[in-house]
N, C-alpha and C positions, 0 to 999 in steps of 0.2 A: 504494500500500500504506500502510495508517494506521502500522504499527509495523512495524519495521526494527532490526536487527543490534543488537539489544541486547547489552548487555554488550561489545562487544568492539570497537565503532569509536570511543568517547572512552575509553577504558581510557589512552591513552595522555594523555591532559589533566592528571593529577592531581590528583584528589578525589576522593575515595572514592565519595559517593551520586552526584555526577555523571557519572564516567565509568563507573561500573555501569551507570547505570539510565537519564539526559538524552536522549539520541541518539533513542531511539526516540518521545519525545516529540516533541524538536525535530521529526523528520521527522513525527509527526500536526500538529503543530503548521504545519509549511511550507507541507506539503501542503493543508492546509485542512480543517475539517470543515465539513458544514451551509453557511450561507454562504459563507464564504470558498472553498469548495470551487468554487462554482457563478460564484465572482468575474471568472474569465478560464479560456479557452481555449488558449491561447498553449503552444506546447510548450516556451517558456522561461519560466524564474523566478527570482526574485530576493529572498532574504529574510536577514533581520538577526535574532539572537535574544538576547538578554542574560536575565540572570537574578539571583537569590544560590542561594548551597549553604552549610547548614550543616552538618557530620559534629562527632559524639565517639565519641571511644571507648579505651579501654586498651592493646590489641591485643596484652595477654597482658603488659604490665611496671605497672608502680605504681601511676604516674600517665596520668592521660585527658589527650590530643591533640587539640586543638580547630582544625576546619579551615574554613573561610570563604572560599567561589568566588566569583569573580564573572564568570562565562562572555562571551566576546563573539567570537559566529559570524556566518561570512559565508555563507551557502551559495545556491549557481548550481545551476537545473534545466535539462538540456538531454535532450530526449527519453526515455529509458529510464534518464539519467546522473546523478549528483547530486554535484557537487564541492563539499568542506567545509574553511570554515578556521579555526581556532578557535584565539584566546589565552586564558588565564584569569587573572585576576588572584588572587592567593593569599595568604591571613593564615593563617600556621600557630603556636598557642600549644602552647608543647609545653617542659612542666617537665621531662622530663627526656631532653631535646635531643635528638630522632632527627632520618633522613634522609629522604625521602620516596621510597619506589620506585617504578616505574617505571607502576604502577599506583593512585599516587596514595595508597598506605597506607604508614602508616611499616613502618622495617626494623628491627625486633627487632635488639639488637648491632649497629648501626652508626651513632656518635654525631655529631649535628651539634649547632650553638651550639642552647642553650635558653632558653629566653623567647619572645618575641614574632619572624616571621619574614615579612618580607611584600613583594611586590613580582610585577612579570608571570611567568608560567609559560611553560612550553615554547611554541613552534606547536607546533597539531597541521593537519595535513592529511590528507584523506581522500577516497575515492569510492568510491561504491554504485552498481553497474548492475541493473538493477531486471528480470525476467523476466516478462511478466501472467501472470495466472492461464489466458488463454485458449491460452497452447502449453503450457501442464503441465496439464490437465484439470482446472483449479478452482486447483491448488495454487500460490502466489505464491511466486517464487525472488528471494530479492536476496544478492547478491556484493558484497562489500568487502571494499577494504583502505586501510592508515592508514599514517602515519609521523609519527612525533612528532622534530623539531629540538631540539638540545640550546638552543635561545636563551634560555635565562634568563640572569640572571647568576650567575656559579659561585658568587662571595661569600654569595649569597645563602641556598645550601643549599635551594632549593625542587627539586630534580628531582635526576637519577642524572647530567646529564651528559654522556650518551650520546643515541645514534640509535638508537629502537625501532622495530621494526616491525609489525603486525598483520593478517590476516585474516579475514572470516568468511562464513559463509553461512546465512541467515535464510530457512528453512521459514515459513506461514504459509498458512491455509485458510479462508478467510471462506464463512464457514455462516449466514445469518439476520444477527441481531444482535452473533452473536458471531464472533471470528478466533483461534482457537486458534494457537499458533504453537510453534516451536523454534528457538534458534539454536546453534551452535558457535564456538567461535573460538579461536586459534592467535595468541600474541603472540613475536616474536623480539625479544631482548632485549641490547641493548649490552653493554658490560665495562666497567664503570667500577674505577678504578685501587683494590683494597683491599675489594672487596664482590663474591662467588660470586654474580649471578644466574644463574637456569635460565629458558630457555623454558617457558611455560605454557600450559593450555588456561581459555579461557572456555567456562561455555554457563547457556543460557536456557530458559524453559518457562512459559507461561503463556497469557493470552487476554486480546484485548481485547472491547469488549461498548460497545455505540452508546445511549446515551441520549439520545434527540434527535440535538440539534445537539454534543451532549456525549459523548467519548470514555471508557471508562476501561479501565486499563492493570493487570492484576493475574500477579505472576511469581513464579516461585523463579529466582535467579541462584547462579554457581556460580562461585569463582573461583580456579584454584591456581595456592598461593603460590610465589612468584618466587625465594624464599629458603628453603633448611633452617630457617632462626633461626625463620621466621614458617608459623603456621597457613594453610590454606585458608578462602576467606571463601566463608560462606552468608549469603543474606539475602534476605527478603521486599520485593518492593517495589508499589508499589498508587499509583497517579495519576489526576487527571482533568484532561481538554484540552476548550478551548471555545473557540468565536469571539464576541469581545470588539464586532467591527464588521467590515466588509469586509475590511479590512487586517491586522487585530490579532487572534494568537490567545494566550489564555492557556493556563497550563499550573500546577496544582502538586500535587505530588508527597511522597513519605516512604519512607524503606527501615529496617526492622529486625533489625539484626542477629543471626544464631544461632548466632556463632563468634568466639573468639578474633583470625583474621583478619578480621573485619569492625566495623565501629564499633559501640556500640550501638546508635545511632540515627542518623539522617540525613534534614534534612526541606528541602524547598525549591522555589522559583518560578521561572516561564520568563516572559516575553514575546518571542512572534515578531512580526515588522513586516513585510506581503510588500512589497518595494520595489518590483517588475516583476511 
């Protein structure tokens, strides 16, 4: 399947354009298009992806929070299986000193140190089991679920602290050139000491469409917020994935925001490397 569980399998990484929108690149990206597709047979795989992400946005107080990712994923393919492991390296500038929730957007009313704030982000880990199209009559089923570890350092104020958890399930229907899709997703959310999160629902809607050797990825996402304090995020997101050589596929990307809960903008680059 070229695109997978948007929204809701890096939800737990924190950054905003990243764990919205990344995930289902990565996996075009993994997976192969054009070339690298046709690269190996092997029902195992082995690929590395790093990147940057850059987000701003206000998110409903004064001043704009400026966020800066630097993703670096492990991910293992084993038959219908896809196990994901991901750290992110994090600069978060932010004049007037929030927290970052759990979904990688600050928390309205809950203050951490401000200025400059940077250093590794959570793990996250994850798996997709993947269904073909040919036992659902056409229709492509993929299952996941995530868990993000509290491993950052506390001092740091880059994450909630806590152990989150995530589900989702990713409709998709490849027709021609194009792959209409939907997803939903279900995040359960720790308790960190001094901050009401709520569980929330992700969900997705868009298509992909094959130019070539060349993907591209165009969505509405949909995300409610974790907190009373903060809005729900809307945002457009629109990508294209290609293969760079055998090995190397590139990936870049931009989301625009249409809410309060979402940054204004958010633009940014993958390289996957298939190791196996």
């Amino acid at each position: 399947m070229i695109r997978s569980t948007l929204g809701v399998t890096l939800a737990l990484v924190a950054a905003p354009a990243w764990a919205q929108s990344a995930e289902p690149v990565a996996d075009a990206t993994a997976q192969g298009v054009g070339p690298v597709a046709e690269a190996t047979d092997s029902p195992f795989g082995l690929s590395f992806s790093t990147g940057v992400d850059f987000s701003s946005g206000d998110y409903g107080a004064a001043d704009k929070t400026k966020i800066l990712v630097v993703p670096f994923s492990l991910r293992a393919s084993v038959g219908n299986g896809r196990l994901t492991a991901t750290v992110p390296y994090l600069r978060i500038d932010s004049p007037g000193g929030v927290r970052l929730g759990p979904d990688g957007r600050p928390l309205p009313g809950v203050p951490a140190g401000s200025g400059v704030r940077k250093g590794l982000g959570d793990l996250s880990l994850g798996y997709t089991h993947s269904i073909p199209g040919e036992a659902l009559g056409g229709v492509e089923l993929d299952l996941g679920g995530r868990v993000k570890l509290p491993t950052s350092a506390e001092g740091r104020q880059l994450g909630t602290g806590k152990t989150d958890f995530a589900v989702s399930a990713d409709l998709s229907y490849p027709s021609g050139l194009f792959a209409p899709f939907v997803t939903v997703g279900y995040r359960f959310l720790g308790d960190p000491e001094g901050v009401d999160l709520q569980n929330s629902f992700t969900g997705s809607a868009g298509t992909t469409f094959q130019l070539g050797t060349t993907v591209a990825i165009l969505s509405y996402d949909y995300s409610e917020a974790s907190s009373d304090l903060a809005e729900d995020g809307h945002e457009l997101f629109a990508a294209l994935s290609g293969p760079a050589s055998s090995r190397l596929n590139w990936t870049v990307y931009g989301i625009a925001g249409l809410s309060e809960g979402s940054p204004d903008f958010g633009v940014g680059a993958l390289l996957t490397f298939r190791l196996y």
